[in-house]
N, C-alpha and C positions, 0 to 999 in steps of 0.2 A: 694391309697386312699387319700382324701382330707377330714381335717376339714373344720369348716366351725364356725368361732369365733363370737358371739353374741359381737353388738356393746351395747349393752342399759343391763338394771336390772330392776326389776318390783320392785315398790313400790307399795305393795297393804295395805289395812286395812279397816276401820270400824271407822265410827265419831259416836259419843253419846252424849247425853248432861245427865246430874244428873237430875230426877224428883223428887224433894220432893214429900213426900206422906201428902195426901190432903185431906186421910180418917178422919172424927171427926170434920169435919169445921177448923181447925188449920193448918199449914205449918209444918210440920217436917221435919228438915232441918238434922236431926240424920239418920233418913229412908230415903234414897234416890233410886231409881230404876235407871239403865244404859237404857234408852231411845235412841233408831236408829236417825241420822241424816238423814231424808230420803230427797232426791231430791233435795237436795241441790247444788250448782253449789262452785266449787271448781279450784283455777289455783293452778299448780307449777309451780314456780319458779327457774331460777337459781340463784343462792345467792350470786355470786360475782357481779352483772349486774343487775339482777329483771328482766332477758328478761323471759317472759312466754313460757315456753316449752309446754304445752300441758292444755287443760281443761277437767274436766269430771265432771257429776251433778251423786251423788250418789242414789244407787236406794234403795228399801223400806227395805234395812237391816243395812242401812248407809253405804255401801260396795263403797270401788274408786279402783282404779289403773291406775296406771301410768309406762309409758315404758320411764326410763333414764338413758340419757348418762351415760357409766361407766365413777365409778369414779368424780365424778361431784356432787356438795354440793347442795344441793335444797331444797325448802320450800314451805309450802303450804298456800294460803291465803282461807281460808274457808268464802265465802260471807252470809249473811241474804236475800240469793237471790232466789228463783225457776226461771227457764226457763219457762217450758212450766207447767203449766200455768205461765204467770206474775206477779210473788210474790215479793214484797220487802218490808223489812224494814229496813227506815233510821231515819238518826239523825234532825231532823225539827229542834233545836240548833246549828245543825254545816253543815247548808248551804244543808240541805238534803243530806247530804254522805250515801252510803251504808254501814253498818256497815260490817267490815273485822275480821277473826280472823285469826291469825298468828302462823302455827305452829313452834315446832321447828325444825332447821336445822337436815337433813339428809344427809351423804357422803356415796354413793353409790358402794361399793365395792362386792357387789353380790345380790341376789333378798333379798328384806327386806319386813318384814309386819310387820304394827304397828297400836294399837288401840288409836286416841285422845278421849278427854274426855273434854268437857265443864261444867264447874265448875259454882257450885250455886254462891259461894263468900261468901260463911257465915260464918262465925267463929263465935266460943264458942256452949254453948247448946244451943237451940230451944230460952228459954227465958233472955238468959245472955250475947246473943249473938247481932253480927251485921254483918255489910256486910263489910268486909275487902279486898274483892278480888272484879276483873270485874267480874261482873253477864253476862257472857258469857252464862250461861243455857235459859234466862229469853227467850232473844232473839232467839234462836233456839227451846226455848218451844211456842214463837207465831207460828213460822214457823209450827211447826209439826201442831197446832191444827186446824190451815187453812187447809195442806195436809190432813190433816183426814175428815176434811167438803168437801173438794173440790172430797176424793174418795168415800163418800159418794152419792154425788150428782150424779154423774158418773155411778155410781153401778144403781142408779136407774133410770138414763137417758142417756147412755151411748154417744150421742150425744150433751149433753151441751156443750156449748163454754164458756168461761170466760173473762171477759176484764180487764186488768190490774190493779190489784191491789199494793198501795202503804199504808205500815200503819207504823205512825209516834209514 
């Protein structure tokens, strides 16, 4: 009999970003909901070099995976990007960049699943508070609410095309 040794380890999970609830006309940044990262386009990384081992755009439950080398540190850079259709949102102050989010480092010693989370940035209560952290949510909450109009439109035309959209 022969084994037969797996070279790679799945890295799966789930991107979210933090929804403040928006019931009452007000922001509450106390009530937050875990909102899917849907369709998002994502690389890993390997972390000694930054060569890109693989891409995948996650699909409407924010779900990825990725097949890596065992044994091998890697990272994820989470873009404000859609593929299909043409989504982006960049920095109009800093030369039009696409805005990156950077997870952290993984060492892959068997199959790992891990859920990220993008953060509103607010500290303190609702009215005592500020924004302390990157508003990593903000940017991921435009994305979602374009994918919501674009599967909207879809549903009822299942034939529209879209042309690239950029919003700064």
């Amino acid at each position: 009999s022969t084994t037969t040794e797996t070279t790679t380890y799945q890295l799966t999970g789930n991107l979210y970003y933090k929804q403040p609830d928006l019931s009452g006309g007000n922001i509450d940044y106390q009530n937050t909901t875990d909102r899917p990262v849907r369709n998002i386009y994502i690389e890993l990384l390997r972390y000694s070099d930054d060569t890109v081992l693989d891409t995948y755009n996650t699909n409407d439950l924010g779900y990825f995976e990725f097949d890596v080398p065992k044994y091998t540190t890697v990272y994820m850079l989470i873009y404000t990007e859609m593929k299909s259709p043409s989504v982006i949102v960049q920095d109009n102050t800093s030369s039009d960049a696409i805005y990156a989010l950077d997870s952290q480092t993984f060492y892959l010693t068997s199959d790992y699943n891990v859920n990220l989370y993008a953060q509103t940035g607010w500290s303190g209560s609702n009215n005592a508070g500020s924004y302390a952290a990157y508003r990593s949510a903000g940017l991921l909450a435009i994305l979602d609410f374009v994918y919501t109009a674009i599967k909207k439109i879809q549903d009822a035309r299942p034939s529209a095309t879209f042309p690239a959209l950029v919003i700064n």
